[in-house]
Every structure is written in C-alpha cells, then in structure tokens.
C-alpha positions, 0 to 999 in steps of 0.5 A: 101904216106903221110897222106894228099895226101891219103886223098885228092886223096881218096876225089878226087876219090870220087868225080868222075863224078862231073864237073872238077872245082867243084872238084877242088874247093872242094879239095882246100878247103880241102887241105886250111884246111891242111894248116891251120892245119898245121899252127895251129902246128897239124900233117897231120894224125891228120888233116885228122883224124879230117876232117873224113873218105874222102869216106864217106865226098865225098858221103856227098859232092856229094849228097850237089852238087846234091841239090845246083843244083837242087834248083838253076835249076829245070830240069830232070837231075838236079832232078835225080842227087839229087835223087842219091845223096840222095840216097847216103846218105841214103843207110841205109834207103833204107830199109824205104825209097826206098819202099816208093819212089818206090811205089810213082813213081809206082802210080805217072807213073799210074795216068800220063798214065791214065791221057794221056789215057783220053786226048786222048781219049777225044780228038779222041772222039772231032770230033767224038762226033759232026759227029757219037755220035750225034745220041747216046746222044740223038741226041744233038751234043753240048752234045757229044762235052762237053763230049769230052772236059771234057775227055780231059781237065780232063786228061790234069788236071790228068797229071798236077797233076801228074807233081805237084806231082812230083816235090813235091815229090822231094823237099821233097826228098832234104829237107829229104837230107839236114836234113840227111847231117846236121845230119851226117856232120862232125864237121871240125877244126876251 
C-alpha cells in the first residue's frame, strides 16, 4: 500500500462517526492536496509527511466539525459534540482543564436543582399561602401569596441563570478550541 492510500485510509478512520459526506469532502481535500503535490513534482511520502500525522489531523478535524456546528445550531447535541471534540484536542490538559470543568458543571447542576426546588416550592406553597398560611403571616393572605410568588419566580430566575451559565461556559470552551486548533494546526503545502 502506498504512501497516499495509508494516509487517506488512517484520515478516513479517524474521521469516524462524523456524516458520510463530511467525511467525504474532507478526504477530497486531502487527496486535492496529493494531486497537486503531485503536480508540483513531490513524491507521495513527501506529501503525506508535509500534511502531517492523519491521526492527530483527523482529531483536529473532528473537534473543528464539532465547533462549526455548534456555532451554526445551538442545541444539546451539537453542544456535546464540540465538548468532545475540544476535548480531543486537549487530551493533555485534562489535567488543568477537566478539574475545572468538572467542578463548573458540578456547581452548575446544584444551583439548577436548587433553583427547581424553590420553584416548586413556591409554587406548591401558592394555594396554600391564601387558604392555610393566612393565619401564620398574620392573618394577611396577599402576604402568604407574595411570599409564594417570590419563591417561584426566584427559582425560576436560578435555573435561568443557570442555563445562561451554561451556554457561556461552552462558548468559552469553543473559543479555548479554537485557539488550541490554531495553536497546533499544521502548516499545509501551498
């Protein structure tokens, strides 16, 4: 087997898991850089050296893939893939970064499920406050309802802010990947 089919079957192994056509085009444009190596006068070895290690290029290309979708879509799945991708890049600074993350998420989930907690609460608390808790505010039933409505609006506004978080946390993500695939990007022959 030669030197071109190696690389482009390694890339195309590596690419696994990605949409047939993405696949696809990105293997063209690999086998377009052969062919205009070749073009150029340069052996397949040469080319394939100069294009770099296709393992390490189809994880870079799975983590871009991962962040083009996410910015086109912003959806759970699309989210999750371009953490994995990042995450692909980065396996090195898992030391440093998934920690971190981890500990982000972990205090993320716990103010979300505090913040679903007091929603429901208040909420349970809304008919209650006007019929049973009258006598325990003072007998003042518009103040046993206000009490409510500000523990369910207040969780509500946690869980909000916990969404916000979220997405910010992973837009910071995909920009820490992008830079990190800038950082390593092989340089391709012109």
């Amino acid at each position: 087997m030669n030197s071109r089919q190696m690389f482009l079957d390694q890339l195309r192994a590596g690419l696994r898991g990605l949409p047939r056509h993405v696949i696809d085009d990105i293997v063209s444009e690999y086998e377009t850089h052969f062919g205009e190596g070749h073009a150029a006068g340069r052996s397949d070895s040469d080319i394939a050296a100069a294009l770099g290690d296709p393992v390490r290029l189809a994880r870079e290309l799975r983590a871009e893939t991962g962040l083009r979708r996410w910015e086109d879509e912003r959806n759970l799945t699309n989210a999750l893939g371009a953490v994995v991708g990042v995450f692909g890049l980065a396996a090195v600074d898992f030391l440093v970064v998934l920690p971190v993350l981890t500990t982000l998420a972990a205090l993320d989930l716990a103010f979300f499920v505090t913040g679903i907690t007091i929603c429901l609460i208040g909420s349970l608390l809304l008919p209650l406050a006007v019929v049973h808790l009258a006598p325990d505010f003072g007998g003042d039933w518009l103040q046993g309802l206000l009490v409510s409505l500000g523990l369910a609006s207040g969780g509500a506004s946690l869980m909000a802010l916990c969404v916000l978080f979220t997405v910010g946390m992973v837009n910071l993500l995909v920009r820490y990947g992008r830079a990190h695939y800038r950082l390593i990007a092989p340089s391709f022959p012109a």
